[in-house]
C-alpha positions in Angstrom: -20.4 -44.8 6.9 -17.0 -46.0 8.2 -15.3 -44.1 5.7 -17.0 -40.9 6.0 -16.4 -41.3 9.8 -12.8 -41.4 9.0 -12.6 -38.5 6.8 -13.9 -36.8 9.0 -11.9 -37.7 11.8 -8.8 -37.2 9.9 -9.6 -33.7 8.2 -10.6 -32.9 12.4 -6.7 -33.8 13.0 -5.7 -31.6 10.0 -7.4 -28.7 11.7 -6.0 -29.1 14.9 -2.4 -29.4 14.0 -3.0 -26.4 11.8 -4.4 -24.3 14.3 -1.8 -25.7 16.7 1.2 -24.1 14.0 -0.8 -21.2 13.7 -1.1 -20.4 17.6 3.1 -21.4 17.8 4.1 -18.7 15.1 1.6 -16.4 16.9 3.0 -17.1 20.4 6.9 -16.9 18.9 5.6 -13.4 17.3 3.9 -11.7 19.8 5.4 -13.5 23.1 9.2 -13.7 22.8 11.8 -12.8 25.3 12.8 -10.0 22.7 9.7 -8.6 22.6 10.6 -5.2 23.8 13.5 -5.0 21.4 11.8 -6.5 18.4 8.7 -3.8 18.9 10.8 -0.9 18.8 12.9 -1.9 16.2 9.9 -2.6 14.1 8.4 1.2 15.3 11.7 2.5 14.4 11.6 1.2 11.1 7.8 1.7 9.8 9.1 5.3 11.2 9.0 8.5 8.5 12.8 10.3 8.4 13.2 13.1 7.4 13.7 12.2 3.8 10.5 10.5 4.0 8.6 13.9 4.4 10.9 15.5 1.7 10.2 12.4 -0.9 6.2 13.0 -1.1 6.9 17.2 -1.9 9.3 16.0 -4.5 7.3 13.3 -6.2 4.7 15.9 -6.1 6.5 18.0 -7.9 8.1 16.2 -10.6 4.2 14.7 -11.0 2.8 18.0 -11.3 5.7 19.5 -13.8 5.1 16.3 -15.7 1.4 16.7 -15.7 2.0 20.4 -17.0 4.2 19.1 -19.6 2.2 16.3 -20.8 -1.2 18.9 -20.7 1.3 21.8 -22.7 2.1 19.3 -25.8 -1.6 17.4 -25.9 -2.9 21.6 -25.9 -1.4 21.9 -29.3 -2.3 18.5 -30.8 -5.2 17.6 -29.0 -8.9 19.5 -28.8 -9.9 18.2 -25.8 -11.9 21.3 -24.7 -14.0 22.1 -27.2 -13.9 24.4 -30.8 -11.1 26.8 -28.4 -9.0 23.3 -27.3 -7.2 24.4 -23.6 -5.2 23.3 -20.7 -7.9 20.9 -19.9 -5.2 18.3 -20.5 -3.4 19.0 -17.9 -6.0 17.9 -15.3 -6.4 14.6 -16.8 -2.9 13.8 -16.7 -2.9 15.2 -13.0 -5.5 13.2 -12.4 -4.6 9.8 -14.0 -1.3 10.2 -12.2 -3.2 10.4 -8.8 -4.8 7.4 -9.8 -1.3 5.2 -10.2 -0.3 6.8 -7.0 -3.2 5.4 -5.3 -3.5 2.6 -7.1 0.4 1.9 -5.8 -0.6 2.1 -2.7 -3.4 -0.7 -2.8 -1.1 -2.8 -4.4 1.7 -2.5 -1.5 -1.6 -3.1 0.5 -2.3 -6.0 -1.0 1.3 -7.4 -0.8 1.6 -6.7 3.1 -1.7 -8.7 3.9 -0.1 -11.4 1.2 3.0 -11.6 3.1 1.0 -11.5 7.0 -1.3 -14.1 5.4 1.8 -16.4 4.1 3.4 -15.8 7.4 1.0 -17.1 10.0 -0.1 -19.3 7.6 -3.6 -18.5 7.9 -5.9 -16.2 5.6 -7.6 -14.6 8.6 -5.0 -13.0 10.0 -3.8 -11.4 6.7 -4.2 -7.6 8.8 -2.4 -8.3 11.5 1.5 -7.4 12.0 4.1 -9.8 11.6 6.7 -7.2 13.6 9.3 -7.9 11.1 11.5 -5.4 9.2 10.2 -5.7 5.5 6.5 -5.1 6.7 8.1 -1.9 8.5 9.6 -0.6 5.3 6.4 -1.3 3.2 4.3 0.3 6.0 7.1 3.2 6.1 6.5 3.1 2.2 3.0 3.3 2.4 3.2 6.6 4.3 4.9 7.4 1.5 3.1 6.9 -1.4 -0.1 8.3 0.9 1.2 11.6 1.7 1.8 11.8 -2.3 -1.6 10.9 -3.1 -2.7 13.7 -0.5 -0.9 16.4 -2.0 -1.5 15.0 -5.6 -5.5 15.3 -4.6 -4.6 18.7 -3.6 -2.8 19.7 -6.6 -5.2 17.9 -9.3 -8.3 19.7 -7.5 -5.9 23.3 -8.1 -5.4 22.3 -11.5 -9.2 21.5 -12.5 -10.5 23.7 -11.0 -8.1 26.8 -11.9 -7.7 25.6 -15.5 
């Protein structure tokens, strides 16, 4: 019984000290003097420029004229629509393009909540914000890659439906 008593008591002390780390990188995170400054240099950086609402339109672009290309050569060595073969090509490609795009941006999601997790050294607070400069410009590219995967929605719904 002693010895259980001690585990225990010990594993009891290796929670507290955690927590107490924990609560010391929360409280240099979120209570600093540089607060102020730290918060809107981070809101400055997770911020879209102007090449970051150009960037979506062009990766759209070059996705859908890739899509187009890809659907042109499978129409004349493929039949994938039947005795008449088609452009139906073209809608898979848009489509499993769409699905790298958003499968990109889970994987930046997972990395962030990596990262947060890793920083405050504690898996529950994986979602919160660390306020530093790389989690802006993931967030920033985030934005990115979703505005893509909205207008590559858009576009693949044109393309199967209209072809």
């Amino acid at each position: 019984m002693q010895k259980k008593d001690s585990i225990k008591k010990y594993r009891e002390s290796q929670k507290q000290v955690h927590n107490q780390e924990v609560n010391e990188i929360i409280k240099e995170t979120y209570s600093s003097s540089n607060q102020n400054a730290k918060l809107y240099y981070y809101k400055i950086n997770k911020k879209l420029r102007w090449w970051g609402w150009l960037l979506p339109l062009l990766l759209t672009s070059l996705s859908t004229g890739l899509s187009f290309l890809i659907g042109w050569s499978l129409y004349w060595n493929f039949n994938l629509n039947g005795a008449s073969g088609g452009w139906a090509g073209v809608g898979w490609v848009a489509f499993s393009i769409l699905i790298g795009f958003a499968f990109s941006y889970m994987i930046l999601s997972w990395i962030r909540n990596r990262r947060a997790a890793e920083f405050f050294n504690h898996k529950g607070r994986r979602y919160q914000l660390t306020l530093t400069d790389w989690e802006a410009k993931i967030i920033m590219w985030k934005k990115i890659i979703g505005l893509t995967t909205v207008l590559m929605v858009i576009v693949t719904g044109l393309t199967i439906g209209l072809l």
